[in-house]
Backbone as CSV, one residue per row, in Angstrom:
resi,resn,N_x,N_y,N_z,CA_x,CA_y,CA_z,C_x,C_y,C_z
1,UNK,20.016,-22.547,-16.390,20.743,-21.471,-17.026,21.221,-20.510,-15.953
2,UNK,22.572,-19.833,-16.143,23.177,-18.789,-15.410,23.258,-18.016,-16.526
3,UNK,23.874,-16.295,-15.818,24.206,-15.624,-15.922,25.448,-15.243,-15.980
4,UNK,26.510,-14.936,-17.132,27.505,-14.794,-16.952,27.912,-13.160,-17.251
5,UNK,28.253,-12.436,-16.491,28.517,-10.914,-16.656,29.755,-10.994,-17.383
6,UNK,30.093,-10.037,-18.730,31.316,-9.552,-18.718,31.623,-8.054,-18.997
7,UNK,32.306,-7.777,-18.648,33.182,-6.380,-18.416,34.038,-5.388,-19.598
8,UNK,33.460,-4.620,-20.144,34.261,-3.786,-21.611,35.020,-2.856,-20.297
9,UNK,36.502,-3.440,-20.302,37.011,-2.543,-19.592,37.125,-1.020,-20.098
10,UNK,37.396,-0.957,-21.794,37.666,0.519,-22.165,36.732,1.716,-22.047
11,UNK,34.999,0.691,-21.833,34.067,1.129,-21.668,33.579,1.972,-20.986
12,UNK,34.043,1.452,-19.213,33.187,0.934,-17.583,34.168,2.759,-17.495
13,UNK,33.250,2.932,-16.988,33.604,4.697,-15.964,33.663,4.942,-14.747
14,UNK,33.471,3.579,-14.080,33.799,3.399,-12.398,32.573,3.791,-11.891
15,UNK,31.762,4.129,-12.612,30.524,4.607,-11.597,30.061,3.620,-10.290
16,UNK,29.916,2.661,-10.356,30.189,1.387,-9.285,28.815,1.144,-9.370
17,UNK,27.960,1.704,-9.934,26.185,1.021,-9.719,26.022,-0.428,-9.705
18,UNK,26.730,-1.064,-10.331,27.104,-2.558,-10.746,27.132,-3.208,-9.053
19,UNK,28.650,-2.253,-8.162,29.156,-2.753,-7.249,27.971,-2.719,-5.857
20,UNK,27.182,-1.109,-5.889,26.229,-1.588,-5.453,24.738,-2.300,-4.992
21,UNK,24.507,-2.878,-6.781,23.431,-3.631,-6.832,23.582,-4.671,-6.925
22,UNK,24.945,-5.187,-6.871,25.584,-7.023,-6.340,27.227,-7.409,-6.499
23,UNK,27.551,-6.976,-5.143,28.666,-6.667,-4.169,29.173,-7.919,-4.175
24,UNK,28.327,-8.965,-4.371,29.282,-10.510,-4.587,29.401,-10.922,-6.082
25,UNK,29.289,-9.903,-7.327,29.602,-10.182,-8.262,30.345,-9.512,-8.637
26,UNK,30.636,-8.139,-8.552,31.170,-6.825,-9.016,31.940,-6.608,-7.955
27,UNK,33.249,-5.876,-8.251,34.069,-5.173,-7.645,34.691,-4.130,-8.184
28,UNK,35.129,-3.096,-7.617,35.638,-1.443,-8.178,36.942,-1.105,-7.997
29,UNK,37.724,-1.064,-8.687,39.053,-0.487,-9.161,38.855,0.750,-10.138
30,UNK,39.955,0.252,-10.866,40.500,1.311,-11.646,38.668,1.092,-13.045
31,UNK,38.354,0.396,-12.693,37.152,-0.045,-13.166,36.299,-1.439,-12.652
32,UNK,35.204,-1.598,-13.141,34.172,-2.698,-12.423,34.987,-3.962,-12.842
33,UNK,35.041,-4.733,-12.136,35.913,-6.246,-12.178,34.114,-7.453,-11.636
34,UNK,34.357,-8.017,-12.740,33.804,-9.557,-11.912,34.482,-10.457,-11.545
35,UNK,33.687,-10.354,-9.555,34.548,-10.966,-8.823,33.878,-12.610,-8.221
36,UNK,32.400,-12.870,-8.822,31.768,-13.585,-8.310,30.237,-13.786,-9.202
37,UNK,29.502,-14.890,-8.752,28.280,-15.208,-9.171,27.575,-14.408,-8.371
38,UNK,26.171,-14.390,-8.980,25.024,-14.282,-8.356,23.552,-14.463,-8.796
39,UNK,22.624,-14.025,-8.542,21.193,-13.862,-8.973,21.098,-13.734,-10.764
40,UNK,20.462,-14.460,-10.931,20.175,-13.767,-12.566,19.708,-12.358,-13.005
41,UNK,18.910,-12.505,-12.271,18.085,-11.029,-12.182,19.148,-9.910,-11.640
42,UNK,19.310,-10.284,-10.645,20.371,-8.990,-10.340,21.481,-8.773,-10.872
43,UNK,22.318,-9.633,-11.598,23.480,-9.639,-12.526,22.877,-8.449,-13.997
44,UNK,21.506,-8.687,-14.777,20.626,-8.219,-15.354,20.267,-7.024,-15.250
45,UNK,20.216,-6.526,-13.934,19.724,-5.598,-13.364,20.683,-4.357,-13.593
46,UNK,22.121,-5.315,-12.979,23.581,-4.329,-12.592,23.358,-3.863,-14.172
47,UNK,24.008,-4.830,-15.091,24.080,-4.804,-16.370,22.954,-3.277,-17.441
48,UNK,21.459,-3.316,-17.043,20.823,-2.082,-17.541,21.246,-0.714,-16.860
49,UNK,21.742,-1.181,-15.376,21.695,-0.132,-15.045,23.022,0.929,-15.673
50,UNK,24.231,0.207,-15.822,25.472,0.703,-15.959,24.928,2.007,-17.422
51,UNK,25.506,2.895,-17.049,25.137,4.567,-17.579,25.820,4.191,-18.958
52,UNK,27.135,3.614,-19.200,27.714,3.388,-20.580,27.869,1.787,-21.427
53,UNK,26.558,1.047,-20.510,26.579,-0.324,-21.294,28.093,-1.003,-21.237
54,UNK,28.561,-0.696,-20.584,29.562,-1.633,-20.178,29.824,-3.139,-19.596
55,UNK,28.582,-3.198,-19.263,28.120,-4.760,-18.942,27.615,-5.366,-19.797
56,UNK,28.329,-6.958,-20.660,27.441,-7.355,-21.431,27.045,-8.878,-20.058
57,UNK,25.914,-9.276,-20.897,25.724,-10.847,-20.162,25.188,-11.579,-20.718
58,UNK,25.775,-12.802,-20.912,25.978,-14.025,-21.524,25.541,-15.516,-21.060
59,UNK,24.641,-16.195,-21.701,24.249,-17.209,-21.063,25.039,-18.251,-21.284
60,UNK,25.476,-18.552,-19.568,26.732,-19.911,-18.751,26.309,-21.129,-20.012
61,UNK,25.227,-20.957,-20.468,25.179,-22.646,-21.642,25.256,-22.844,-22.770
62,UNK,24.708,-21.968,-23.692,24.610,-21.505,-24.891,25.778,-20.355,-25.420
63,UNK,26.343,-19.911,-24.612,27.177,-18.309,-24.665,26.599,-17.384,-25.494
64,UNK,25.353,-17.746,-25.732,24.069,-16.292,-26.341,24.396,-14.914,-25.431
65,UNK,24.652,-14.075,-26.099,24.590,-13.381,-25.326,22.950,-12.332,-25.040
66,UNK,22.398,-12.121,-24.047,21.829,-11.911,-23.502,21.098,-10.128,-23.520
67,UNK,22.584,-9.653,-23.338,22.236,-8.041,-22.779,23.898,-7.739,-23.426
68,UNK,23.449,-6.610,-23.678,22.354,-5.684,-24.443,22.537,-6.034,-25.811
C-alpha cells in the first residue's frame, strides 16, 4: 500500500508546512501542489499537520480514503 496525497486547492492557505515536512512530495505556489511520492508516514504527517485540512490522503489500492 501507498499513500496518495491530494490537494483542496480552495482550501490550502500556502502555509507550506506540507512543503517543509516532504519537499519531494509537496511544492508551494499560489498554493501546495503535489509534486512527487514519498514516505507513508510522512505524506500522513504533512497531511495532520496542514492548519486548514487541506490535505486529504488516499490509499494508491483501494482509493479509501485515509485522512481525515
Amino acid at each position: 500500500m501507498s499513500y496518495v496525497p491530494r490537494i483542496d486547492e480552495s482550501s490550502c492557505i500556502a502555509q507550506g508546512d506540507c512543503v517543509e515536512l516532504v519537499p519531494d512530495v509537496f511544492q508551494l505556489d499560489d498554493f501546495a501542489k503535489v509534486v512527487g511520492t514519498g514516505p507513508d508516514e510522512l505524506i500522513l504527517a504533512a497531511a495532520r499537520e496542514c492548519p486548514v485540512e487541506a490535505i486529504s490522503v488516499f490509499d494508491s489500492e483501494t482509493g479509501a480514503q485515509l485522512y481525515p
